[in-house]
N, C-alpha and C positions, 0 to 999 in steps of 0.2 A: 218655572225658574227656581233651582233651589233659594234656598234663605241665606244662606251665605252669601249667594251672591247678591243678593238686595240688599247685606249689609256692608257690603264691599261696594256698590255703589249711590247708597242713597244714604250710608251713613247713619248717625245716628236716628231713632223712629220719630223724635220731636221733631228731626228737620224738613221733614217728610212727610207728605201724608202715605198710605200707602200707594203700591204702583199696580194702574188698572192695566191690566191688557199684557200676558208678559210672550204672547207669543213673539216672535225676532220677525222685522218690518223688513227688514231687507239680510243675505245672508252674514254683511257683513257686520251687522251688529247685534248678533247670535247671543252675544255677551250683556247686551244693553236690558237696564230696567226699563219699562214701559211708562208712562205717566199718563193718566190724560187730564185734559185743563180747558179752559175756558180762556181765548185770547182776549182780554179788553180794549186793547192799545196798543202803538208803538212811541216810543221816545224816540228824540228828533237824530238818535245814534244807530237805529234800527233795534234797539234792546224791544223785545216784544213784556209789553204787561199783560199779567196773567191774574185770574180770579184768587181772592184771597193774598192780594200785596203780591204774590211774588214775581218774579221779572225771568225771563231766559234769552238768552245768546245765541245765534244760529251758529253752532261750533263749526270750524274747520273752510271759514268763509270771510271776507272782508267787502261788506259795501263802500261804495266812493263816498269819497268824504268831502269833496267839491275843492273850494278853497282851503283846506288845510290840508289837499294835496295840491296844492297850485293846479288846478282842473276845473272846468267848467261847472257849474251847480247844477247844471240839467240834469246830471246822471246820478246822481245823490237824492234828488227829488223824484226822479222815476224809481231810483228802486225806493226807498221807503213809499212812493204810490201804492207799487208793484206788492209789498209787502202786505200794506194793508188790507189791501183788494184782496190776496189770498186768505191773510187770516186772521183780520180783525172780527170779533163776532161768529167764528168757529169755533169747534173743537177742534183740538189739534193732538196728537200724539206725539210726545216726547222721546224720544229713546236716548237714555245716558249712560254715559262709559264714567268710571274713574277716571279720576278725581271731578264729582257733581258739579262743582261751583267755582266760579273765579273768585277772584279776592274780593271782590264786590260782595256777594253773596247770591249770584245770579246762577241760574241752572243753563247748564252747558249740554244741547244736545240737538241731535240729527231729528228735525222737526218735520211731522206730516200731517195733510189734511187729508180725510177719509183714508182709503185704501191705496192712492194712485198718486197722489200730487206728495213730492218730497220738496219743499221749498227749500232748500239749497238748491236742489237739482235744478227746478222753476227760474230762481234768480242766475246762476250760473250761465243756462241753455242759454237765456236772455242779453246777457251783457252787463247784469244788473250788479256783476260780484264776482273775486275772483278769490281762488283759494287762498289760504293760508293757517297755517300748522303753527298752534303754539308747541314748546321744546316739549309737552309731555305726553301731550297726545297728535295722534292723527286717526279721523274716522273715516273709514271707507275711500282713502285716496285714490283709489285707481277708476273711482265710480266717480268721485268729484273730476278728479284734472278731465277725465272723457267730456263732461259735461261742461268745463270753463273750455276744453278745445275747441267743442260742438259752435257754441257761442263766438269763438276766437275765429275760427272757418267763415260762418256765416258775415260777420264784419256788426255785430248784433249789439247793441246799449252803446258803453264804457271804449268797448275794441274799435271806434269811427275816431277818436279822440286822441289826439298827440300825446296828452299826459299821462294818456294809461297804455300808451303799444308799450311791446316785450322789446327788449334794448338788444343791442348787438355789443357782445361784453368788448370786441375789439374797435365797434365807436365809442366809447366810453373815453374821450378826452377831457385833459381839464377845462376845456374852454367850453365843453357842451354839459359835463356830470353837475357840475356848482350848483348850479339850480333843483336837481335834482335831490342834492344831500336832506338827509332827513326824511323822505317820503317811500312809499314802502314800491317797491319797481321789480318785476321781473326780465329776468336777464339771460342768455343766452349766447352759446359758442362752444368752440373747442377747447380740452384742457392741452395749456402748454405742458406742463407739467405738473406735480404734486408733490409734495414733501411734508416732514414733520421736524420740527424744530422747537426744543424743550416744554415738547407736549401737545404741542400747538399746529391743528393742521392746516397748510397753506394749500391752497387747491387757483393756480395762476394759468390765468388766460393770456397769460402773453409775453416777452421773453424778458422784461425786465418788473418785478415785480415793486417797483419803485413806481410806478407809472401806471402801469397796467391793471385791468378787471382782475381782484383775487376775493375767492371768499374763501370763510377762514373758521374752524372747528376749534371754540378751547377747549383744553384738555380735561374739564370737568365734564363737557359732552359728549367727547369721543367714545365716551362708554358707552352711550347708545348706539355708535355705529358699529362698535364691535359686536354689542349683543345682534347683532343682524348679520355678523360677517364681512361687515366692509369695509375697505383698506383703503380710503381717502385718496393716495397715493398709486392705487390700480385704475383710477378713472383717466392717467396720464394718454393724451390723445381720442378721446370719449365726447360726443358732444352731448349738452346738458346743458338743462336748464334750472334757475334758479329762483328762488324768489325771496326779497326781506327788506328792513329799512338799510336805504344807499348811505353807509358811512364813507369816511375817508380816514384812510391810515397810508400813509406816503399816495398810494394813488387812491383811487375807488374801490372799494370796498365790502363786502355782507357779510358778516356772521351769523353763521348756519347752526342749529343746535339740535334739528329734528331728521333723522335722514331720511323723512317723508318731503321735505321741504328741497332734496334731488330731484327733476326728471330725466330720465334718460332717456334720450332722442337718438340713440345707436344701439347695437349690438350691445348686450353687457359684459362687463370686463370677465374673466375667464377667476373662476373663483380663487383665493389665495389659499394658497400650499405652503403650509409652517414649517417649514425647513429651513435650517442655520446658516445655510449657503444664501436663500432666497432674502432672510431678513437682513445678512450682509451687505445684498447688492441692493439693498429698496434704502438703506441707510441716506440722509438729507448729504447733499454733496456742496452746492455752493450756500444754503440757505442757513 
């Protein structure tokens, strides 16, 4: 690994010890520093305790949080079991991407025991955890969502439990969403349509968006979807899936800010063509 990139992800050398092992664990994290560590612990959040104070996060993953998602506790206590059982009292290897650390000061990264066991993958196959992408990073999602669908298939942990199925963005009424506000939900359906209105992208499941499933892009995000090529607005008639915490803004609600945090469960829209005439006709009409 050159050095540059050890200081592009481990930052300054005090924060760090150095990083063992820089061969790439899997091919999607090609880019990742290696670390390895001595697990001591887990916190009752699934934060893993590491030899020498420090702490790491299983990035790109959300374990159940029991009653602070209005959800049974069973499955919050299986996976932090499930957790320990894998890697309390191992070595583990670390692989981290930019930006290292949350605001906490926790190392953020795609975690393995020996050669074969990726404990995301472990807790996902299981039912134990289901993805989710903060706005700056996403690591290896196409290898996670396979692994949380694997789990999702089988009917495996979390996926037997009413408070954690995928919602159907056109059930989503006020009389069944209320409950739901505040807790982090994956959601699914077709897009009614799409639009952009002073910056801000509407992406509506349904024909009144006063009412209806919409999630919604600010326009300080949108920049990441550009950098990728995607035009919010091409996904009109696309079915997709979503995932985030359920707000409410006239109807129900997510803001989306990672475009790893899309799946797309159809054909993909037909890529956009920057032409004067094209940007004309994509222009917001009622919204």
């Amino acid at each position: 690994m050159r050095t540059s990139l050890c200081a592009l992800v481990f930052g300054l050398a005090a924060m760090l010890p150095q990083a063992a092992g820089a061969e790439a664990l899997l091919p999607c994290l090609a880019d990742a520093g290696v670390l390895t560590v001595q697990a001591m612990g887990i916190g009752n959040d699934g934060t893993l305790e590491l030899d020498g104070g420090r702490e790491a996060v299983l990035e790109g993953i959300r374990l159940p949080l029991g009653a602070a998602e209005r959800a049974p506790p069973e499955y919050a206590e299986a996976a932090r079991a499930a957790l320990r059982k894998l890697a309390v009292g191992r070595t583990l290897k670390l692989a981290i991407l930019a930006p290292a650390r949350d605001r906490y000061g926790r190392l953020r990264a795609q975690i393995f025991v020996g050669k074969d066991t990726w404990l995301q993958e472990e807790l996902l196959q299981a039912g134990l955890a289901r993805v989710a992408f903060p706005p700056d990073r996403a690591d290896c999602p196409a290898m996670l969502y396979a692994a949380e669908e694997a789990g999702r298939f089988l009917g495996a942990g979390l996926w037997q439990a009413r408070a954690y199925a995928v919602r159907a963005a056109d059930a989503l009424e006020a009389g069944n969403y209320r409950p739901l506000l505040g807790t982090f939900q994956v959601v699914e359906g077709r897009v009614a349509n799409a639009a952009i209105k002073s910056g801000r992208a509407y992406i509506n499941f349904g024909a009144d968006p006063k009412t209806d499933f919409t999630v919604t892009i600010a326009p300080e995000d949108r920049k990441a979807f550009r950098a990728r090529g995607i035009d919010p607005r091409l996904l009109t008639g696309q079915r997709i899936r979503v995932r985030g915490i359920l707000d409410r803004y006239n109807g129900p609600e997510i803001v989306i800010a990672n475009p790893d945090m899309i799946e797309m469960l159809g054909p993909l829209p037909p890529p956009q063509v920057a032409t004067k005439k094209k940007k004309a006709r994509t222009d917001p009409g009622s919204f």
